[in-house]
N, C-alpha and C positions, 0 to 999 in steps of 0.2 A: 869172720876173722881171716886177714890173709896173713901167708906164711909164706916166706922166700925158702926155695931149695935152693941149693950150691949145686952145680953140676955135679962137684963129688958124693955127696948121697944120694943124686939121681943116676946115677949110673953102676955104685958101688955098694948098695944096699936095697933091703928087697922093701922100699920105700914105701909101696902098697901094702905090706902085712905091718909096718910101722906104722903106719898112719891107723890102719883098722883098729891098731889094739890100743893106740895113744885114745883113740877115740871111743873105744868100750871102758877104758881106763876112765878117763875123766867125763864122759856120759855127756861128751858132745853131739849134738846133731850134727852129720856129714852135711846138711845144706848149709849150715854153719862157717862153713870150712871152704874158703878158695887157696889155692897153693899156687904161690908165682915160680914160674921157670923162664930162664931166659934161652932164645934160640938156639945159643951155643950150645947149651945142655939136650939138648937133643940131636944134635948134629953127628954124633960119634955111632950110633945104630938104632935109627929111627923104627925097626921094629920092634925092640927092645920096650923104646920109647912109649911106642903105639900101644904097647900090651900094657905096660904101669898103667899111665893113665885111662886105660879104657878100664881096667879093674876099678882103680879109682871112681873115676865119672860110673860105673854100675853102683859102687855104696855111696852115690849120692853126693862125695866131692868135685866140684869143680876147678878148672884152673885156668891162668890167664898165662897168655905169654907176653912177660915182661922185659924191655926194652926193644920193642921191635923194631925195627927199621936199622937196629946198628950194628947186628950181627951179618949173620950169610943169609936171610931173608928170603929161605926158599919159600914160596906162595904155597908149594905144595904142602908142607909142614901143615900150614895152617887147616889145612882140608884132612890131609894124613890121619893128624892129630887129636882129630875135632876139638879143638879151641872153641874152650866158654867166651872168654875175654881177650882184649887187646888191648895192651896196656901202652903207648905211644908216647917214645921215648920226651923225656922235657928239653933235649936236644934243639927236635924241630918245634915244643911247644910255644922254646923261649924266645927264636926266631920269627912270629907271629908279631907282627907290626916294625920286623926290621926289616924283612926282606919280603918279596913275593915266591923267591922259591919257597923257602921254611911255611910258608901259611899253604902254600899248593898240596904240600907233599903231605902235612898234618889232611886237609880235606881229600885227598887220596888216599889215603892209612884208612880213616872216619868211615870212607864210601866201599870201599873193600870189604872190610872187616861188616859190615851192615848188608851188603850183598848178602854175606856169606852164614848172615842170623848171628852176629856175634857182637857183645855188649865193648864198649870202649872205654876206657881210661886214659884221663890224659894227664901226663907227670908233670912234675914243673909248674905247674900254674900260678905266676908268681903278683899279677896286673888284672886289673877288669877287664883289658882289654885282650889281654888270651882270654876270658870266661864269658867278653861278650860276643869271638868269634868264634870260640868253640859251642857256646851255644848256638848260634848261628847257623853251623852244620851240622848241627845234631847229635853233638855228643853226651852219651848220659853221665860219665862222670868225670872227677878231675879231683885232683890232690893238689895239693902245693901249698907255699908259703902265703898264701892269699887267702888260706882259709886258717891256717896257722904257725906259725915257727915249733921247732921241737917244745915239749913240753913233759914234764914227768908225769906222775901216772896219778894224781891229787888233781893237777891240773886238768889232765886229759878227763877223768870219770866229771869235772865240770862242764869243761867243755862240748861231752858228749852229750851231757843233762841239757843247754842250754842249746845246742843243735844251729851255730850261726849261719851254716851254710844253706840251709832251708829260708832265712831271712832273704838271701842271695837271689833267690829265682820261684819261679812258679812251679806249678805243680807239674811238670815233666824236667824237674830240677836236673841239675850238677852238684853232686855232692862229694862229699874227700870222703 
């Protein structure tokens, strides 16, 4: 399950003892559990930062940082931080067969974040042909309207039974 923080409860609340007791509360498993932050939200005292999430990542949740490439993109963050995931923005994903800078810059984000042991995400994926260049450079997942438009929660518990995106690829898939 992932779960968006707002910068205002990542900064304004002791978000690590929330999460622990949300999670003794409803008898979740913390590998269960990824939490998107976006760069900004770390930007204001990055050792602050450092300390959440490393408490965090000790009970076993992970977290991606979501919309990278559009914030302040310091490199270092990423290393700082230790980011699980890298969540890449649909910005550059949706410019993938319009331009060649937007496809460069998605396979530099991809090559980075893979350097650095960290799993990718790609937003936006709205065409086969984002899904057949993102597979292309190796990225293991992707979301977008290509795998489905919003849906209520009837719909979604089918579509999760019926799994279409596994139809989509092989077995080192891209899945939403």
């Amino acid at each position: 399950m992932c779960v968006n923080v707002s910068s205002q409860q990542f900064v304004s609340s002791d978000l690590a003892g929330e999460v622990e007791a949300i999670l003794r509360e409803t008898g979740l498993h913390p590998s269960h559990l990824k939490l998107e932050i976006t760069e900004s939200a770390c930007i204001g005292d990055v050792r602050a930062a450092q300390a959440t999430l490393t408490r965090l990542q000790k009970i076993g949740v992970e977290w991606s940082m979501d919309d990278f490439g559009t914030g302040y993109s310091s490199l270092s963050y990423l290393h700082q931080l230790h980011v699980n995931t890298v969540k890449v923005d649909r910005s550059f994903v949706s410019r993938i067969g319009a331009d060649e800078a937007g496809a460069e810059m998605v396979r530099v984000i991809i090559a980075l974040a893979h350097n650095l042991s960290m799993d990718v995400v790609a937003e936006g994926v709205e065409r086969e042909e984002h899904l057949e260049h993102l597979r292309a450079l190796g990225c293991e997942f992707a979301q977008g309207f290509h795998f489905s438009k919003p849906v209520d929660s009837d719909a979604a518990g089918r579509l999760i039974a019926h799994q279409p995106w596994l139809l989509l690829s092989d077995s080192s898939a891209l899945a939403s």
